[in-house]
C-alpha positions as CSV (number, residue, x, y, z in Angstrom):
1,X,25.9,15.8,64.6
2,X,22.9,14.0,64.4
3,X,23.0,13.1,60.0
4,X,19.8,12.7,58.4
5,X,20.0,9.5,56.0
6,X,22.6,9.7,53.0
7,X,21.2,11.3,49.8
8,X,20.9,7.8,48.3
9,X,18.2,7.0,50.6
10,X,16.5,10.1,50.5
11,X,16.9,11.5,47.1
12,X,16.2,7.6,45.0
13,X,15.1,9.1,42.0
14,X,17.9,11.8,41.3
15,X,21.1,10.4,39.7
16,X,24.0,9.8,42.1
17,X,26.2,12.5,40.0
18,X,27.4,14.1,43.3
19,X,29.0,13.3,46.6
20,X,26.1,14.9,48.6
21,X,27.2,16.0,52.1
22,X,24.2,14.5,54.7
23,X,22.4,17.5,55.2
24,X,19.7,20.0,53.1
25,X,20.3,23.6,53.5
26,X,16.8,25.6,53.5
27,X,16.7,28.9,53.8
28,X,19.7,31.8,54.1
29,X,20.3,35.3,55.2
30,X,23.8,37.0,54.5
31,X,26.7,34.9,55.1
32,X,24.6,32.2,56.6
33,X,22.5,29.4,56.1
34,X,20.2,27.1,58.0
35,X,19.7,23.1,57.2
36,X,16.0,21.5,57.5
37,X,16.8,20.8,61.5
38,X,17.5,24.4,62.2
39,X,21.3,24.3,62.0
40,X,23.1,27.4,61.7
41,X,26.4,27.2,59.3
42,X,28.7,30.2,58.3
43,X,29.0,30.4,54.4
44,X,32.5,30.2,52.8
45,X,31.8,28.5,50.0
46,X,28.6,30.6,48.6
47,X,26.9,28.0,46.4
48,X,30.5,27.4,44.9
49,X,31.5,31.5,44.2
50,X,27.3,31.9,42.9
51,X,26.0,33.6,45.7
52,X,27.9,37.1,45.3
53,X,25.2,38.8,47.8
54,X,24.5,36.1,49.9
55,X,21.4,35.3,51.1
56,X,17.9,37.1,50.8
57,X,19.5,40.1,49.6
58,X,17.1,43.2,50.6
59,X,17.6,44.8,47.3
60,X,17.9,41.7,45.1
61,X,14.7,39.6,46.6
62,X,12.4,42.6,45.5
63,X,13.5,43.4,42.0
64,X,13.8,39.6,41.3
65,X,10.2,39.3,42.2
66,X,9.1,42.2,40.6
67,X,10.6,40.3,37.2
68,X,9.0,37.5,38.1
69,X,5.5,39.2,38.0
70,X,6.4,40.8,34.8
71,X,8.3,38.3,32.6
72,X,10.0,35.2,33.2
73,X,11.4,34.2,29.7
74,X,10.5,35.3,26.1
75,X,12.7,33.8,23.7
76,X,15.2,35.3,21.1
77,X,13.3,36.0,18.3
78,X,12.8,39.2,19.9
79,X,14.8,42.3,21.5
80,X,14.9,41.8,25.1
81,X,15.7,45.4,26.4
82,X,17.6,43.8,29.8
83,X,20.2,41.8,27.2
84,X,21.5,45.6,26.2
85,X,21.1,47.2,29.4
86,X,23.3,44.2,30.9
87,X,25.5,43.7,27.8
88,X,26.6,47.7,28.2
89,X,27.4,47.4,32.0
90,X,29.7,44.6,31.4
91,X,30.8,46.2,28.3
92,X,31.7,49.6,30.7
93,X,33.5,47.1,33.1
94,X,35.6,45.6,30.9
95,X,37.1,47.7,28.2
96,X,35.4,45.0,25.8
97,X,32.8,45.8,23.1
98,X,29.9,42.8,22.6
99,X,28.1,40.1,24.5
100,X,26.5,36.7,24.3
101,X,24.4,35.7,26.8
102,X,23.9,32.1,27.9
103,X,23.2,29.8,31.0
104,X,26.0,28.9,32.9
105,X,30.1,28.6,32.4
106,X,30.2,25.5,30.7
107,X,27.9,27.1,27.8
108,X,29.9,30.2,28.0
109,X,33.3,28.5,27.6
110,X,31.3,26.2,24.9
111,X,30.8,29.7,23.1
112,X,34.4,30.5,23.5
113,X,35.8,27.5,21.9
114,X,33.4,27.8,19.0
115,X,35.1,31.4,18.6
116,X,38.3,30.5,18.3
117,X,37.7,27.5,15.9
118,X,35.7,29.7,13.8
119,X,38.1,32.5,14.0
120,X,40.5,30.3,12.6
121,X,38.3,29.0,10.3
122,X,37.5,32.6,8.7
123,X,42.0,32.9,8.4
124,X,42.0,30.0,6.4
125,X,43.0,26.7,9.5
126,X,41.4,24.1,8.5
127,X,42.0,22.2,11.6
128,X,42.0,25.0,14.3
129,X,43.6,24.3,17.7
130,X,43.6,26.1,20.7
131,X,46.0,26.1,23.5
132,X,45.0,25.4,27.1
133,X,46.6,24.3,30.3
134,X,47.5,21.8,32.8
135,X,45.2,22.1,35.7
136,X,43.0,23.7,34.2
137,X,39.1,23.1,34.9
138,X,36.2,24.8,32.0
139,X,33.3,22.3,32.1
140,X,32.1,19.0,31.5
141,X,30.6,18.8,28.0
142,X,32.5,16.9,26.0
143,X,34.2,20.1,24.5
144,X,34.9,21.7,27.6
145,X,36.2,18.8,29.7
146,X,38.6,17.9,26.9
147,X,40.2,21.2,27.3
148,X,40.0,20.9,30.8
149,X,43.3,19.2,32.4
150,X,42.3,16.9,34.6
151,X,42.6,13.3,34.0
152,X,39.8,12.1,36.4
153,X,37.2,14.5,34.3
154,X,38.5,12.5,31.0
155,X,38.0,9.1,32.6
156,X,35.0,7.1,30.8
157,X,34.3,9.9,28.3
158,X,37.2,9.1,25.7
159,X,37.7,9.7,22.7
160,X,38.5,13.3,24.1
161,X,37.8,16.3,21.3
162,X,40.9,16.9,19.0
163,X,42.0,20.4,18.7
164,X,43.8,21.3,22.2
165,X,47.3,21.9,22.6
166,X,48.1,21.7,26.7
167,X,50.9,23.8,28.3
168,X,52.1,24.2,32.1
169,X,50.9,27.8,33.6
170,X,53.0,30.6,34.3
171,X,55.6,28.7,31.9
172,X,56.0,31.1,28.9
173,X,58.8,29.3,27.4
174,X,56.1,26.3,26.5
175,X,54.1,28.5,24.7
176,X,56.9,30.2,23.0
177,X,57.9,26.8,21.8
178,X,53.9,26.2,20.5
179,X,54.5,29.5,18.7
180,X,57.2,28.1,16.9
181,X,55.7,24.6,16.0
182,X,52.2,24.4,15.5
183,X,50.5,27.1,12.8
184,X,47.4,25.6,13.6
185,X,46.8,27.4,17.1
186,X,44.5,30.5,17.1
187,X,44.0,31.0,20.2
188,X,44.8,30.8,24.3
189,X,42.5,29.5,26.7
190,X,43.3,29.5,30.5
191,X,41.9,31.0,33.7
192,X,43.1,33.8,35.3
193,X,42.8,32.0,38.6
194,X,42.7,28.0,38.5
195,X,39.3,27.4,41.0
196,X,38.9,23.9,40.6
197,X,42.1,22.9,39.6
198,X,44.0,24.5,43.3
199,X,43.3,27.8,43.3
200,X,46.7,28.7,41.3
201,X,47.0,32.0,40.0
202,X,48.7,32.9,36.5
203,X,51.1,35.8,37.2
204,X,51.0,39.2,36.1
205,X,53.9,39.3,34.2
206,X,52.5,35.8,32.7
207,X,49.7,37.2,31.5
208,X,50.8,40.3,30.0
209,X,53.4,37.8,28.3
210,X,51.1,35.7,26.9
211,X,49.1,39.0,25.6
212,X,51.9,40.2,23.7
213,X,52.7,36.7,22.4
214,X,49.1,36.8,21.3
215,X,48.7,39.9,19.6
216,X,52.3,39.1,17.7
217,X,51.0,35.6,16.5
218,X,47.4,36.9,15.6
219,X,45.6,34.2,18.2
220,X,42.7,35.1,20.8
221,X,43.4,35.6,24.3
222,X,40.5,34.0,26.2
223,X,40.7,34.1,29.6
224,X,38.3,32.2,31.7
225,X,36.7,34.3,34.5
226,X,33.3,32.0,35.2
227,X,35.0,31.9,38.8
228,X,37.4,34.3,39.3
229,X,35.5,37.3,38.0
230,X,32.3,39.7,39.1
231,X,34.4,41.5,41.7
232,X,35.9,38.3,43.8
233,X,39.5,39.4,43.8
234,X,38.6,42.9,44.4
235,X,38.3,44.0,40.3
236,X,35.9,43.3,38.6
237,X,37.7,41.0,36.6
238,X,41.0,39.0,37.7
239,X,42.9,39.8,34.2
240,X,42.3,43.4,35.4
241,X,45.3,43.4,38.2
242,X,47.8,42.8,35.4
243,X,46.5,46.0,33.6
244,X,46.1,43.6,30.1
245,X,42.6,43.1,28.0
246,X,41.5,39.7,26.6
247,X,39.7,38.7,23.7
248,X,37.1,36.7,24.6
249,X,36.3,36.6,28.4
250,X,33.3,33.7,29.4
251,X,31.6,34.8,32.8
252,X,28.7,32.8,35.0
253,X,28.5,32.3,38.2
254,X,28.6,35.3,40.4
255,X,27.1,37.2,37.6
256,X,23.2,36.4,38.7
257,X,23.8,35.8,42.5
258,X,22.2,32.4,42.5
259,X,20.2,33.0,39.6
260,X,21.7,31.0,36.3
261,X,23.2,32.6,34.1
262,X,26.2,33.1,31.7
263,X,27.8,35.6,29.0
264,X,30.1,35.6,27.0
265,X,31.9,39.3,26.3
266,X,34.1,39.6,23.6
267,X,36.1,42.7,22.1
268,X,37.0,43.9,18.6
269,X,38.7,40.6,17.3
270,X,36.3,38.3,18.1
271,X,33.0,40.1,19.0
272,X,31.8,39.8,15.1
273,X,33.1,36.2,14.9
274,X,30.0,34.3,14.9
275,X,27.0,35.5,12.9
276,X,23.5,34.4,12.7
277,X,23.2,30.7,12.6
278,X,26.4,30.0,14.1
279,X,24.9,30.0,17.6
280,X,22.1,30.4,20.1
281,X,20.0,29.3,23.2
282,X,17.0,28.8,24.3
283,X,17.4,30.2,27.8
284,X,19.6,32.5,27.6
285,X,19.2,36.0,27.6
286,X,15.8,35.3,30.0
287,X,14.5,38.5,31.4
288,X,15.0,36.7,35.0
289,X,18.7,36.2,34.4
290,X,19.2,39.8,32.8
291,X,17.5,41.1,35.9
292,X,19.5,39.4,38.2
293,X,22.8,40.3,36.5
294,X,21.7,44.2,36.3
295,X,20.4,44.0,39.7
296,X,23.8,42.1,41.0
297,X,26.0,44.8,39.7
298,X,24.3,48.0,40.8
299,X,23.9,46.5,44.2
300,X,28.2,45.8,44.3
301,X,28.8,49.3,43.2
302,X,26.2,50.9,45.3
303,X,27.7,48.6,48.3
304,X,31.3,48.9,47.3
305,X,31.8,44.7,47.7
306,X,34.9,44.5,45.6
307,X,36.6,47.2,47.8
308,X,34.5,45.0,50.7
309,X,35.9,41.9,48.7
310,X,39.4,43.2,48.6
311,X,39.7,44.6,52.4
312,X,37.1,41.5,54.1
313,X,40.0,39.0,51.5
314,X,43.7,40.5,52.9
315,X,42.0,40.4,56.7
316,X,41.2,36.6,56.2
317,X,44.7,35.8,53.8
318,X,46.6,37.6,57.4
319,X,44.8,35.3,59.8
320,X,45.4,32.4,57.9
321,X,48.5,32.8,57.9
322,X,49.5,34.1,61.4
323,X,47.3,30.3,62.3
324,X,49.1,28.0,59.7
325,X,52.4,29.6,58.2
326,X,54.6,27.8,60.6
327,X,51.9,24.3,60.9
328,X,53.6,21.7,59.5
329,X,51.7,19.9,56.7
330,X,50.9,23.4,55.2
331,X,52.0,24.0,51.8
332,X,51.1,27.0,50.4
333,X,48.0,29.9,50.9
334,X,47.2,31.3,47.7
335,X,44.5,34.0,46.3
336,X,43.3,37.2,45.8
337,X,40.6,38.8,47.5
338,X,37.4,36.1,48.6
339,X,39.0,33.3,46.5
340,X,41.9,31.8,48.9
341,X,43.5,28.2,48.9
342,X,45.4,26.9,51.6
343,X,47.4,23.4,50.4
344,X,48.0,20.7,52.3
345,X,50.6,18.0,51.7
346,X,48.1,15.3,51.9
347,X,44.8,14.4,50.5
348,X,41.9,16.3,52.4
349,X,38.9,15.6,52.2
350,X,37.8,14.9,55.2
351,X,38.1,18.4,56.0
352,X,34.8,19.0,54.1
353,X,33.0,16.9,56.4
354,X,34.5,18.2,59.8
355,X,33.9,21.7,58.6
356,X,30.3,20.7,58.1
357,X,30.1,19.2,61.9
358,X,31.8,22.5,63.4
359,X,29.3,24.4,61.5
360,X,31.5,26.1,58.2
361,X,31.0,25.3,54.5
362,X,33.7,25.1,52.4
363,X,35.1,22.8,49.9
364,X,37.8,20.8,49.4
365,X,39.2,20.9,45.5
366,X,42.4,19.1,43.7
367,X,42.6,16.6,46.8
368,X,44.7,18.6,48.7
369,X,43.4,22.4,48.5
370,X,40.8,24.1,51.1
371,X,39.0,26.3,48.7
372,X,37.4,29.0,50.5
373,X,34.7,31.2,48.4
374,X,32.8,33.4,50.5
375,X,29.8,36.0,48.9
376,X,31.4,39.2,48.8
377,X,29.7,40.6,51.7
378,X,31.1,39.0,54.2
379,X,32.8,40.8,57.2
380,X,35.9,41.0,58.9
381,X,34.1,39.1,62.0
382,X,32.8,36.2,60.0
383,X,36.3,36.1,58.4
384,X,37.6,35.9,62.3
385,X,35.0,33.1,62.9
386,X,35.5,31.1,60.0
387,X,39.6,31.1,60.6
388,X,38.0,30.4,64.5
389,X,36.4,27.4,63.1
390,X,38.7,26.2,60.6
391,X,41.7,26.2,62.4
392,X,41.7,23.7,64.8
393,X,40.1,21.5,62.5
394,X,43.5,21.6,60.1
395,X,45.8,21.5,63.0
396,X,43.7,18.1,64.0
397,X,44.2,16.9,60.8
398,X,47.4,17.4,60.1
399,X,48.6,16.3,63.9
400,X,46.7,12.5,62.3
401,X,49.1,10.1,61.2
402,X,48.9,9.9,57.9
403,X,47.1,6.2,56.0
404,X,49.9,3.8,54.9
């Protein structure tokens, strides 16, 4: 393809923060997007699991404009009717009780940990730790990327927060063994589905382990579902397949199909935690965002996306693996529903680029991991074309000899 300039060159006064691919998307509709020449590309990556109705939604577009006519932002000192309205659909979702609204996962994961330390603040730890996991990806504040487990997110950012205890996943014997040694935990942190760190689910029986574990030691389950939740696995919430309910439960992305957003939804244990004074926002709460979270979750039940998610999610999982279970070089394919890894026995990214050229966006995550996150309404045929698309690029890769 021909590349316009690198990002350097054409973006000078934005910080170089990102590996910017050499094109500028600008404008969508559905499952696919167009770039400022008039490329066409196929979406499996929606803005990094955001854009839950794709593009230029017919229902969304409307009502978001409509808000925007009305009321952008007014501020918390008052009620803001869309806070409740949104607050009791999630509420009905989830089992849970109470919500805090915010801007985006790393706030609502922020909000999390500030439960948990005050939670065991108000039993009496003085120096309150939580446990979290190897892997594991919740933000980059300071806060959240020292619970986070990986070392490259550390690098140049030490002296990392005290206060975390880190464990394998799906290793219940490690956290048994924190249960026995360390009366300063009061609570467990992880994701229900590792996004960033592989795409590497906790088991069922895991989790419902770790919830009775919990309940017998008095801690907070949290489970982080900024990715995996708002319908992508085919539930409305990952945790939900293993029949369990957490504590605390931080949510973002998907919730405001592109529009930023985060909450924060909590049940009895912790939803009275933090009182006035203990936290706040600016931003959050915004009529805009409210709107677009009500709006996104009457438009997936009205649609039925996480049955769409579920059925559009076991079609693509079969044809990847009828194209790559016997492909040398092809570790493992992992998921649930839209959120699929395939893992490669080699560092990948390249793949990112190729997939770009051929015309499929996608992402590459933990080195080794094709992380596909398609909006929920995607189709059986665009789940043929991307596997169409993706396949012989892998097989091309993989038939490379490998850098010495």
């Amino acid at each position: 393809m021909n590349a316009p300039a690198a990002a350097a060159d054409v973006m000078p006064h934005v910080m170089p923060t990102y590996g910017r691919l050499p094109i500028a998307l600008s404008h969508g509709q559905g499952a696919e997007v167009w770039d400022t020449t008039g490329r066409r590309y196929l979406d499996g990556l929606s803005g990094i699991a955001v854009n839950t109705l794709g593009h230029n939604h017919p229902k969304l577009v409307p009502a978001l404009q409509k808000q925007v006519s009305e009321m952008i932002h007014c501020c918390n000192y008052y009620q803001v009717p869309l806070q409740e309205e949104l607050a009791k659909m999630l509420v009905e979702r989830s089992g849970l009780t109470n919500v805090f609204f915010c801007n985006s996962g790393l706030e609502a994961n922020e909000a999390a940990l500030k439960i948990a330390r005050k939670y065991g603040h108000d039993k009496g730890i003085a120096r309150a730790e939580v446990v979290v996991y190897e892997k594991a990806f919740h933000g980059r504040s300071i806060a959240t990327l020292s619970a986070t487990g990986n070392p490259k997110v550390h690098a140049g950012f030490e002296p990392l927060v005290e206060g975390f205890v880190r464990v394998p996943l799906n290793d219940i014997a490690a956290l048994e063994e924190v249960a026995r040694t360390n009366p300063n935990v009061t609570a467990v942190f992880l994701e229900v589905i590792q996004g960033e760190g592989g795409i590497n689910p906790a088991r069922s029986d895991y989790l419902q382990a770790v919830r009775a574990l919990c309940d017998k030691q008095g801690w907070l389950l949290m489970l982080d579902e900024v990715q995996c939740g708002i319908g992508r696995t085919g539930k409305w919430f990952a945790h939900q397949w293993a029949g369990i309910l957490p504590d605390v439960m931080p949510l973002a992305k998907g919730l405001g199909s592109g529009v930023p957003i985060g909450a924060v939804v909590c049940g009895p244990k912790a939803a009275h935690v933090l009182k006035p004074g203990n936290h706040g926002t600016t931003f959050g709460g915004n009529p805009l965002a409210m709107r677009a979270g009500v709006e996104t979750l009457k438009i997936m039940d009205a649609d039925q996306l996480m049955a769409n998610a579920a059925h559009v999610g076991e079609h693509l999982m079969a044809a990847l693996h009828r194209e790559f279970d016997k492909l040398p070089g092809v570790v493992e394919i992992r998921g649930q529903g839209l959120m699929i890894g395939i893992e490669l026995d080699r560092p990948c990214g390249v793949i990112l680029n190729r997939a770009l050229d051929a015309g499929l966006l996608l992402s590459v995550t933990a080195d080794k991991v094709v992380r596909l996150l398609p909006p929920l309404i995607f189709t059986t045929a665009q789940a043929d074309e991307l596997v169409g698309i993706l396949a012989p690029i892998v097989r091309q890769f993989l038939s490379e000899p490998q850098p010495a």
